[in-house]
Structures are given as C-alpha cells and as structure tokens.
N, C-alpha and C positions, 0 to 999 in steps of 0.2 A: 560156297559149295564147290565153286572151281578149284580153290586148293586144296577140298579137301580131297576132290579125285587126281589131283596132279600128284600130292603128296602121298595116295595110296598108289599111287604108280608108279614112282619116282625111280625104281628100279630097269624099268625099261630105258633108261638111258645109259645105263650100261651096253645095252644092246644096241642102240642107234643114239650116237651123241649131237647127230642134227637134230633128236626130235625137242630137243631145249629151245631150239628157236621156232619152234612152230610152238610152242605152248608158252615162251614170252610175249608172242604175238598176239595172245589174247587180254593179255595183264594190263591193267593201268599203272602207271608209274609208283601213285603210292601202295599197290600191292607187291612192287619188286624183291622189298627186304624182305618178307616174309616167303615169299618164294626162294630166293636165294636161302631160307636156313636150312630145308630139306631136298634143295637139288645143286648140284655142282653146276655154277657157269664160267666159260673163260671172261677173263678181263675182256676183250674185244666185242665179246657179243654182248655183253654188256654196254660196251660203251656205244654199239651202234643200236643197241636199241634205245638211248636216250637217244641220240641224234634224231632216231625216227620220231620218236614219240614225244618228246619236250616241244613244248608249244611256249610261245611270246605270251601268254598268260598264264603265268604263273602266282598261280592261290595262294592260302598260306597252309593248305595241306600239300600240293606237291613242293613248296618249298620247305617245310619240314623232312618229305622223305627224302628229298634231295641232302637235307644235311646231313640226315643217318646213314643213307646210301654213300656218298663221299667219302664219312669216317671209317665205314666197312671196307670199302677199297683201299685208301689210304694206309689203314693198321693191314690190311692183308699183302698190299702193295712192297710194303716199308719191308715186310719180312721175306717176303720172296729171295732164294738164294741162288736161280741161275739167272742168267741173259737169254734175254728174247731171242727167236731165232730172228733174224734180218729181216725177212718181210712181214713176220706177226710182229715183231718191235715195231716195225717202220709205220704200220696201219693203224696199233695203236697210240702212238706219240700224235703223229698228223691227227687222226678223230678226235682226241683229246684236246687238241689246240683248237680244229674246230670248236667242239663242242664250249672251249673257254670261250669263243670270240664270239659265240652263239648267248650265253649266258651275259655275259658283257653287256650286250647290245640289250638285254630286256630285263636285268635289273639292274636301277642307276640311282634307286634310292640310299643314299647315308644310312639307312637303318637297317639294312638289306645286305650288307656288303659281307657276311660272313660265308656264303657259296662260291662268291666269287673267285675269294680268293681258299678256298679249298679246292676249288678245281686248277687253282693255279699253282697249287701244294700238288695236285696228285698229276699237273703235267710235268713236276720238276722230278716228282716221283719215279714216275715212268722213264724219263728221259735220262736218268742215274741208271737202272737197270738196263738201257738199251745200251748203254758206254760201255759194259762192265768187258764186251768187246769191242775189239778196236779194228775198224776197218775205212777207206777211204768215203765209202756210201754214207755209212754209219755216223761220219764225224757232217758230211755234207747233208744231210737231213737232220741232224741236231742244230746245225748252224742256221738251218733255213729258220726250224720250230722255234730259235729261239728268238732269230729276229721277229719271229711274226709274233711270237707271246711278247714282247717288249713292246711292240708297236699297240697290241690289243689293250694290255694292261697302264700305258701311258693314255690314251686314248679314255678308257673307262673312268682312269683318276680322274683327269681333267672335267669329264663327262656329271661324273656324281656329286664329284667337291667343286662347286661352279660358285661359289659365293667366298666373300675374302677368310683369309687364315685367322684373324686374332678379330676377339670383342675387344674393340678399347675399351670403354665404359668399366668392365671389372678384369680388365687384363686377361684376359686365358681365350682359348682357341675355341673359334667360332662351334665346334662341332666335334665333341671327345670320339667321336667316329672316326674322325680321320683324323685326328694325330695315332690312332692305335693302325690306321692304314698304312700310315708313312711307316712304322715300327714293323710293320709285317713285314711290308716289302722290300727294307732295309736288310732285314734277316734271311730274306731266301737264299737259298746255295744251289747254285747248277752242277754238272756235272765234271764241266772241268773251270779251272780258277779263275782264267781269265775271263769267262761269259759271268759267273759271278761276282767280279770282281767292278766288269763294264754296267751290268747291272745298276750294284750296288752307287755307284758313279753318276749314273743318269739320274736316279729317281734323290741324291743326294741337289746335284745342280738344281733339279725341279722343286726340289725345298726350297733351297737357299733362293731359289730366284720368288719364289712364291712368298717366300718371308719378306723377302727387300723391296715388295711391294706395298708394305704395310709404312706406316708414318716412325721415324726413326724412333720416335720417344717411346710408340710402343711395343719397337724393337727391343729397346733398353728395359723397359717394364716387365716383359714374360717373363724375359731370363730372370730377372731378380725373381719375379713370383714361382717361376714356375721351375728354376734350378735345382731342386735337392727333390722334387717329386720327380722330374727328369733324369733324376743321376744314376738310372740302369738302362737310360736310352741309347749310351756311347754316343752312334754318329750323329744321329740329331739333335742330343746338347750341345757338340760340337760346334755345329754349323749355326743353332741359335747364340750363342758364345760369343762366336766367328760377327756374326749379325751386330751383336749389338755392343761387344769393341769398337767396329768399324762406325757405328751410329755416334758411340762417345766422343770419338776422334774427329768426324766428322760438326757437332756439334759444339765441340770446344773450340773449333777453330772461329 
C-alpha cells in the first residue's frame, strides 16, 4: 500500500527532490528496486541509505535484493557519460568503500561470495567515473579508496577461503568457489594502470604463495588435471605452471 501512494505521487518530486529521502526512509531494503522503477534517485542517496539500513544479518531475502539492486546500479553506473562533480564523486567512492568493508565483514561464507564482489565491481565502477577528471584531490582520494579496498578485499579472501587450496585425494581445488574468486579478482581494472596493474600483482603473490603451501606432488597433479579446463584463466595457469615446474625440478633433484 505504501507504493502504491508513493507511486501515485511520484510526481511531487519534481517539485521537492529532498522529498525522495524522507520516503526511502520508510522502505525496507527488499522493497528499494521496486521503488527505484517509478521514482528517480541519485547514486548517493542510494548508497547512504544502504549504509543506514543494512544490518550484519543478512537473510536470504535482503541478500537477493542486494544482488538485484547492485546489478541496477552497476548496468546504470557503467553508462553514465559525465564525471562526478568533486565532492558528489568524492562521498560516493568513500560510502561505497565503506559500505564494501561493511559487507565484507558479515558475509564470509564461500557460497555467498557473489555481493561481495559486486560491490567491489561497483566501487571500481564509480572510481572510473570519478577519474574521468583530473585533479590533485581527485587522484589523492582514489589512492586512498583504493588502498583501503585492497586491504578490505585481501582481508575478506583470507577471511572466507580459511581452509587449504587443493583436495589431494581426487586432485582439484578444495572449493570451485574460490578458484572462480581468484579469476574475478584477477580480472578487475582500476582506473588508472598502475593501481590495476599493483592489484592484479598482489592477489597473483597471494595465489602462488597459497598454492606452494600445498605438497609438491599435488602441485604437479592439478596442473596436469586441471590445465586445458584452466586454459581461459591466463594469469592463474600461469602461476599453477610456474608452481609445478618448480615442484618437478625440485623433486628430480
């Protein structure tokens, strides 16, 4: 009943564009997308009414509209054709990184991990549109967002994948969850080459060190098993590759 008079009145926000946030104020989380199809809201108020309203338990109804609501931002995100102005950019990137490191912290289950790292698609999102200008603030607030989204998202890995990489027993990786983790985060792109590039670097080390944890032989075992299913991963056949040469060589000796 509440949307249906919100949605017969949808019109007075033409007239007052504050009054969108007194009438998100009354919405529960999973009724957001359905309000968003008949009223305009900016990215920001959006993003701070998740701040307010997301609670450390999350159901598997608000974690459903959580992942519809994401996709909606992220396809509307992705097309957006100017730049932020400098302090709407700057409040949205920071609540964004919040709100990852908030999400982070209260789902840590392997089978859960599809939010996560959408909210970590729509702060790389955001943080592309805030570059599109270039200014000294601008570069120092992206540098800050993105050390702390690195520190969030190494942290979360660590946090969810806590059990070893590979089953020996029939060769293949403890949890097809996180090898499709490692491929995600492999694939992100920042805004400028180098922060994607240190990225792509760190969570590569964090493989290779997490593999050579493993008994050499079943080093040498994946790759054979599990190379030609691997052969569109690029950097992580590599480094399993890399892994279990170094195993050969080692074990010949």
């Amino acid at each position: 009943s509440l949307s249906k008079i919100v949605k017969d009145h949808a019109y007075l926000v033409d007239i007052d564009r504050l009054l969108v946030r007194s009438w998100m104020s009354l919405l529960h989380l999973d009724d957001l997308m359905n309000f968003l199809a008949f009223v305009p809201v900016e990215l920001l108020d959006i993003l701070r009414y998740m701040q307010i309203n997301m609670k450390s338990d999350i159901n598997p109804s608000i974690y459903k509209a959580l992942k519809d609501l994401l996709s909606h931002l992220i396809r509307k995100e992705t097309n957006r054709n100017q730049s932020f102005d400098d302090k709407y950019g700057e409040c949205c990137l920071k609540t964004a990184v919040r709100l990852l490191g908030s999400v982070c912290r209260w789902i840590k289950e392997p089978g859960r991990c599809d939010v996560p790292l959408q909210f970590l698609e729509l702060v790389c999102c955001i943080s592309k549109i805030y570059s599109k200008t270039d200014s000294e603030t601008r570069k120092r607030t992206q540098q800050e967002s993105f050390g702390e989204t690195l520190h969030i998202i190494t942290e979360w890995r660590r946090n969810t994948f806590i059990n070893k990489l590979l089953n020996a027993w029939n060769r293949s990786f403890s949890s097809p969850n996180e090898i499709n983790v490692w491929t995600k985060l492999l694939s992100v792109s920042f805004s400028h080459e180098e922060q994607t590039s240190f990225w792509r670097n760190t969570f590569l080390k964090d493989f290779e060190g997490k593999l050579k944890q493993e008994d050499r032989v079943h080093q040498i075992g994946i790759y054979s098993k599990m190379m030609e299913e691997l052969s569109d991963e690029g950097p992580l056949l590599c480094i399993i590759e890399k892994c279990a040469l170094e195993a050969v060589a080692y074990i010949c000796q």
